[in-house]
C-alpha positions in Angstrom: 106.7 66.3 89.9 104.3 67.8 92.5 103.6 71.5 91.8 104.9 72.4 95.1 108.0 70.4 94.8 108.2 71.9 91.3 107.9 75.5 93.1 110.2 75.1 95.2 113.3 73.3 93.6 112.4 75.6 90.4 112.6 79.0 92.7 115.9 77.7 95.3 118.0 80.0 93.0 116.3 82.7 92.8 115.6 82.4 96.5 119.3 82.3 97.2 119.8 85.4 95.5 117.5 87.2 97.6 119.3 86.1 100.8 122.5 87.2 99.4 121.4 91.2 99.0 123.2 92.5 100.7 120.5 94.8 102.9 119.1 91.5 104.3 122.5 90.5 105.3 122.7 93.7 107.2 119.3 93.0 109.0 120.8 89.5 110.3 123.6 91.3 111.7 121.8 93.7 113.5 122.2 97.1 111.4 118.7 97.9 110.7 117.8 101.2 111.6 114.0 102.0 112.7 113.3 104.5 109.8 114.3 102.1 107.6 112.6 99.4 108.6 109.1 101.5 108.9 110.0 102.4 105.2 110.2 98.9 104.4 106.9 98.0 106.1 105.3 100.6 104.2 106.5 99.2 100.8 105.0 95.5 102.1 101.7 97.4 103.4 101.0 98.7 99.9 101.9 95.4 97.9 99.8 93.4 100.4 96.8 95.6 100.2 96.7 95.4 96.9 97.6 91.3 96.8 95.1 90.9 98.9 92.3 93.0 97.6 92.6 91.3 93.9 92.5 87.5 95.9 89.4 88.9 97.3 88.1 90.1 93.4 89.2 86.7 92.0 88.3 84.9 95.0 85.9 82.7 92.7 88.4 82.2 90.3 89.0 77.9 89.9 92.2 78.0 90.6 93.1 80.6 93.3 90.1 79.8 95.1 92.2 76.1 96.0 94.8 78.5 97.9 92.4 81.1 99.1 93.3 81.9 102.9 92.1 84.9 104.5 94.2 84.2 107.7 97.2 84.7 105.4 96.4 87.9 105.3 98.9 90.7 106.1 97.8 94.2 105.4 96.2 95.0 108.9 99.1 93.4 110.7 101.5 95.4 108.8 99.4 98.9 110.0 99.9 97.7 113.4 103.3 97.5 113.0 103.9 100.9 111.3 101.7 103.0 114.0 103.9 100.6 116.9 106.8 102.1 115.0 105.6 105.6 115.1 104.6 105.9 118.3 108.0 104.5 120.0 110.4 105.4 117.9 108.7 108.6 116.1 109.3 107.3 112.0 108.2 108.6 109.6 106.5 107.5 106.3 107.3 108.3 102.4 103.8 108.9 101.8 104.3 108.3 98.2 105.5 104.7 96.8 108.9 104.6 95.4 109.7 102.8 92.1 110.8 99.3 93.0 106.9 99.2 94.9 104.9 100.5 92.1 106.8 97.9 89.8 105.8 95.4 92.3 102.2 96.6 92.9 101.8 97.3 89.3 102.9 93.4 88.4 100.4 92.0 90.2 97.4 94.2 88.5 98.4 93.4 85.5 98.7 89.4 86.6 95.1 89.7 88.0 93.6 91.5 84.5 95.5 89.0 82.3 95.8 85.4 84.3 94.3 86.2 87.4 95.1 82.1 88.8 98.9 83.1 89.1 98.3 85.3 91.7 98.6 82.2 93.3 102.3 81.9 92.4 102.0 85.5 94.3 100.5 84.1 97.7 103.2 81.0 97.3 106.2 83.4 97.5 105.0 85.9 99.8 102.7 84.0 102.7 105.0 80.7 102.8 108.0 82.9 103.2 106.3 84.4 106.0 105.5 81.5 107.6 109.1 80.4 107.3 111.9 82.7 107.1 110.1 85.2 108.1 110.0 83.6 111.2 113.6 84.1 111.4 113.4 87.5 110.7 110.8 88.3 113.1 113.5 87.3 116.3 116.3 89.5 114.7 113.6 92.5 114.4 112.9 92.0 118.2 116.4 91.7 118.9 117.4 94.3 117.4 114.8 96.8 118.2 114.9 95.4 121.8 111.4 94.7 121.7 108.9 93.0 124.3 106.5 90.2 123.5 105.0 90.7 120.3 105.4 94.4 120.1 106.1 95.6 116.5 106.5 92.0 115.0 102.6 91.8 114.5 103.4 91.4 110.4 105.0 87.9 111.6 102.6 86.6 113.6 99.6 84.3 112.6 97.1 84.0 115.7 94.4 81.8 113.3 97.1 79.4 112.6 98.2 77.3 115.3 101.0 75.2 113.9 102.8 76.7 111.0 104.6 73.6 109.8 100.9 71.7 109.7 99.3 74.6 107.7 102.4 74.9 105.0 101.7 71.1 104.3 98.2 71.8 104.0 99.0 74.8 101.7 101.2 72.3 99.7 98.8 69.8 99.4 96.0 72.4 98.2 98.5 73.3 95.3 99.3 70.0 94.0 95.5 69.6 93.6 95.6 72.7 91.5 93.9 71.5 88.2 96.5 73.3 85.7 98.2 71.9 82.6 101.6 71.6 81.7 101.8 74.8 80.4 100.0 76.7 83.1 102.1 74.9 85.5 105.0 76.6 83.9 103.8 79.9 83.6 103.3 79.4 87.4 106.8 78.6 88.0 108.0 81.7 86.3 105.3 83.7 88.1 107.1 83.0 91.2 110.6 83.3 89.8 109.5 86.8 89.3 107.8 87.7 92.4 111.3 86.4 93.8 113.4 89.4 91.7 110.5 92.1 92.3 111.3 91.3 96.0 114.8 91.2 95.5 114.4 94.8 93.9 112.7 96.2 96.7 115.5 95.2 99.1 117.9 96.8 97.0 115.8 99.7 96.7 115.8 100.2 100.9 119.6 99.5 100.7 120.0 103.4 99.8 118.0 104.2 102.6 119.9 101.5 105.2 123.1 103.6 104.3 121.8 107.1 104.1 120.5 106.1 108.0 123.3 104.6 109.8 125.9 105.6 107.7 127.5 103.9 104.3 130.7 103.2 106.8 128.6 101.1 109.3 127.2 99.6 106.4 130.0 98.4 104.7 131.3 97.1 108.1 127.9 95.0 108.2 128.5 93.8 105.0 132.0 93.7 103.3 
């Protein structure tokens, strides 16, 4: 089996049991409050910038370098987002990092000091979910924040990649020519498995802020 087939049939639970939390079903049905959503862009700023700053460190490593792509990158898209957010709709942020992000952020240093090649599992999970749900995502965000053009969605959008569907098969291809054995192929599965709960935590984490800001009886209406 090809490594990405392998990733993605191994992950499609896991995967499933992210889109079932229950604050993500509350985005798709419009109740996502501003606040919240700015806090939520500052949890992804901080894992990003660090994701990103290690690919740079281990840029030379064998097997990340395969999967290396700068125009994946996300961190100064996401600071666009949170000052659009500021400026129109006067959010705040934390200015600390709550629990559920330093878990995250703290995962992926130790994944970079021990096997620094399953930060590719990392770039997997995050970037090719960007390119493809995230998509979907991005026209419920403008939707529901009734925004113009590409006001505020910057985090979705890729202006160095043209077609989305002909780099993920490019993307694919580069990680099916990873040169990993048997057993590092399944320490990369599990990687991702875990980069799929860590997200999954993090939504479930904002959930107490989705109901502190438009109410737990809203909420509960969104999602019974």
């Amino acid at each position: 089996m090809s490594i990405a087939l392998m990733l993605r049939e191994g992950t499609a639970e896991k995967h499933q049991e992210t889109e079932r939390v229950p604050y993500l079903r509350a985005i798709f049905r419009g109740g996502l409050d501003p606040q919240t959503y700015a806090y939520q862009l500052e949890a992804f700023h901080s894992i990003y910038q660090v994701m990103e700053t290690l690919f740079d460190s281990h840029k030379s490593n064998p097997v990340l370098s395969k999967v290396y792509y700068t125009e994946l990158y996300r961190t100064k898209a996401i600071e666009e987002d949170l000052s659009f957010f500021e400026k129109k709709f006067n959010t705040k942020r934390r200015g600390s990092i709550t629990p559920k992000t330093k878990a995250y952020t703290s995962h992926i240093e130790e994944v970079a000091k021990t096997k620094p090649y399953l930060l590719s599992a990392q770039s997997y999970v995050r970037y090719l979910g960007d390119l493809s749900g995230g998509q979907a995502i991005k026209k419920v965000i403008a939707k529901t924040f009734q925004l113009e053009g590409n006001e505020g969605t910057a985090f979705y959008e890729f202006p160095a990649i043209q077609d989305h569907q002909a780099f993920k098969g490019i993307y694919r291809k580069a990680l099916d020519e990873l040169d990993l054995d048997e057993t590092q192929k399944g320490e990369l599965l599990e990687e991702a498995k875990v980069v799929f709960d860590l997200n999954k935590d993090l939504f479930i984490e904002l959930e107490a802020d989705l109901k502190q800001n438009i109410g737990n009886e809203r909420f509960l209406a969104l999602v019974p």
